[in-house]
C-alpha positions in Angstrom: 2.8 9.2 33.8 0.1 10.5 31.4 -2.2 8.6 30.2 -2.3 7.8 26.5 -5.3 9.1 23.9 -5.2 5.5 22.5 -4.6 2.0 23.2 -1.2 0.3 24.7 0.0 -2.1 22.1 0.6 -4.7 24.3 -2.9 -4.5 26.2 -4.9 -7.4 24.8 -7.9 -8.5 27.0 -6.7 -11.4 28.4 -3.2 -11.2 28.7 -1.1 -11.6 32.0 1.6 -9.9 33.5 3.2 -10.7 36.6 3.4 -8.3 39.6 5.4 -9.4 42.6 5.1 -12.8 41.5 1.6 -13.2 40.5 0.2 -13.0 37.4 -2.5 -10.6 36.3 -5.2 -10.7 33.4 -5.9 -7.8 31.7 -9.4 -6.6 31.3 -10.4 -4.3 28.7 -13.4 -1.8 30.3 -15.2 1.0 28.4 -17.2 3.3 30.4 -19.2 6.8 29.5 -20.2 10.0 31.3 -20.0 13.6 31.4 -20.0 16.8 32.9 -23.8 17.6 33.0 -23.8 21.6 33.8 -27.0 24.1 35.0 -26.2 26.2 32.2 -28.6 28.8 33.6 -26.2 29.2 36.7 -23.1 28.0 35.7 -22.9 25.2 37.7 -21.6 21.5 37.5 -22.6 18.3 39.1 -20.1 16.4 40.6 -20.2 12.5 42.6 -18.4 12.1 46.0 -17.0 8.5 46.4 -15.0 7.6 49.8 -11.7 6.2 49.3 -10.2 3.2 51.4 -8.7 6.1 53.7 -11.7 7.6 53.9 -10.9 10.6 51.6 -14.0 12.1 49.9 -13.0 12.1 46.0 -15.1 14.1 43.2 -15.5 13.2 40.0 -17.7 13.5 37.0 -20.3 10.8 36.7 -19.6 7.9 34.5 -20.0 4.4 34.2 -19.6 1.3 32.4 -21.5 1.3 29.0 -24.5 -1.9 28.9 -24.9 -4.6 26.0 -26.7 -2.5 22.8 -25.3 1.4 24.2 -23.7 4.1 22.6 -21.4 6.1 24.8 -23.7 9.0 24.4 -26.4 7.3 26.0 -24.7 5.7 28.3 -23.7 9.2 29.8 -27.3 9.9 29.8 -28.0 6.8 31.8 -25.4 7.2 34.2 -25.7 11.1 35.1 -29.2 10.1 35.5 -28.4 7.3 38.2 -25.4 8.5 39.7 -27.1 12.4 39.9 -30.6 12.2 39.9 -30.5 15.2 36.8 -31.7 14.4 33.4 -29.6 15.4 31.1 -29.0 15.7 27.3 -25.5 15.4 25.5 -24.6 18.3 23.7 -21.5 17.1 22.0 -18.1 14.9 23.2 -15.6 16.3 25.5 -13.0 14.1 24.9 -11.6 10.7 26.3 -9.5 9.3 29.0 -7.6 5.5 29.5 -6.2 5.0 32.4 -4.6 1.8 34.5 -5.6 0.2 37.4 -5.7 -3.2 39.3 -8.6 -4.7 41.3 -8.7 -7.5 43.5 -5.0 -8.2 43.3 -5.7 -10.6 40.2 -6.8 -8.1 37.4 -4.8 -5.3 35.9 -7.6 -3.3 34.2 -7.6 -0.6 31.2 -10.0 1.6 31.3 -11.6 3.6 28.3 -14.4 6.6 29.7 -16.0 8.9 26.8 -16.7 12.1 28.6 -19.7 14.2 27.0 -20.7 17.7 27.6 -24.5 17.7 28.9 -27.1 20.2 29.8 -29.4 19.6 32.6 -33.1 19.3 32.2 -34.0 18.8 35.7 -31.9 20.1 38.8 -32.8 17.9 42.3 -29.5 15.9 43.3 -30.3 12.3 44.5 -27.7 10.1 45.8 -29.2 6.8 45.8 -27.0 5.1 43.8 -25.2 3.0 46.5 -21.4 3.0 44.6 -22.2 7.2 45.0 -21.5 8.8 48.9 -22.4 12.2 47.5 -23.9 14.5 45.0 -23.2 18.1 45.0 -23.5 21.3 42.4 -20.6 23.1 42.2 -19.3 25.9 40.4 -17.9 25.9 37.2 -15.2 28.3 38.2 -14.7 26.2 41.2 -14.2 22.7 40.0 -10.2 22.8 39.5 -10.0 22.7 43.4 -12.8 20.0 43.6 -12.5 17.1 41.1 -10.1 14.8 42.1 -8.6 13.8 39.1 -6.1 15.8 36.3 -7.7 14.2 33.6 -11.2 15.4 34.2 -9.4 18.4 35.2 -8.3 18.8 31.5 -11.4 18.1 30.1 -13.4 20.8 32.5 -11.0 23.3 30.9 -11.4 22.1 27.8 -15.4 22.8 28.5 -14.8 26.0 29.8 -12.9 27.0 26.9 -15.8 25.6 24.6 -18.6 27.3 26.8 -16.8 30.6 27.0 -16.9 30.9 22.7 -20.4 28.8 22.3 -22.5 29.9 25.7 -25.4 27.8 26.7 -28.8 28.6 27.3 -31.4 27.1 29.3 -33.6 25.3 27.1 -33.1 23.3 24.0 -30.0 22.1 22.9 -28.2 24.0 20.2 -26.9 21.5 18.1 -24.2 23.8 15.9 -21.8 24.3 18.1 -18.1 23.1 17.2 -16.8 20.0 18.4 -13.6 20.2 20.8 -11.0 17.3 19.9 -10.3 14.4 21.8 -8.0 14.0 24.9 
């Protein structure tokens, strides 16, 4: 099932459902990141996170957004900590929600705002521990990569956006149109 563009009407932080006889709370999370792209050769950095099977999954970087953020920087932040690149946003991408459950006692919604950002630096660093991996990849490449058909979505919806508006090494051009929500 898709995932909506907006909130369930019945998820309320706090509120419990049962599943297979226990109950669950809900927890509202909101998270931020982006796809951070080497606009001088077309390229993408993605995060590698092992699975319990094992299974190597990419993603964009993203994560949850601190006490006194905005999104935007937030996706700065996490880029940063999750990539090693320092990047800069160039305008929103679009946004994903999503349902999960941890720890068999929390069934979670998630919010992440995903930002289009240029890089302003290039080494990879993987030291964040909740990362495995940190890889460039190309633009053109990243359908068969990224793990997920949301962020899937949004990568076209970049590539569209780059493909009208091209960026260029250097500053940010601030004019470019904004690409709606997802």
């Amino acid at each position: 099932m898709p995932p909506s563009s907006g909130r369930s009407r019945s998820a309320r932080s706090g509120r419990r459902y049962r599943r297979r006889g226990r109950r669950l709370t809900t927890v509202d999370e909101t998270s931020a990141g982006g796809l951070v792209i080497d606009a001088a050769n077309g390229r993408v950095a993605l995060i590698g996170r092992l699975d319990r099977r094992g299974r190597m999954l990419w993603s964009l970087p993203k994560g949850h957004i601190e006490a006194g953020e905005t999104p935007e920087q937030t996706a700065v932040r996490e880029v940063a900590e999750e990539t090693g690149i320092d990047g800069e946003v160039v305008r929103p991408l679009g946004t994903i929600d999503y349902w999960f459950t941890a720890d068999g006692t929390r069934r979670i919604h998630k919010t992440v705002h995903h930002f289009l950002l240029v890089a302003h630096s290039f080494e990879l660093s993987d030291e964040d521990l909740e990362v495995t991996e940190v890889a460039w990849v190309a633009l053109d490449e990243l359908d068969g990569r990224l793990a997920y058909a949301d962020e899937r979505r949004l990568v076209r919806r970049a590539r569209q956006l780059l493909s009208e508006h091209p960026l260029s090494p250097g500053p940010v051009d601030r004019d470019l149109p904004e690409i709606g929500r997802g």
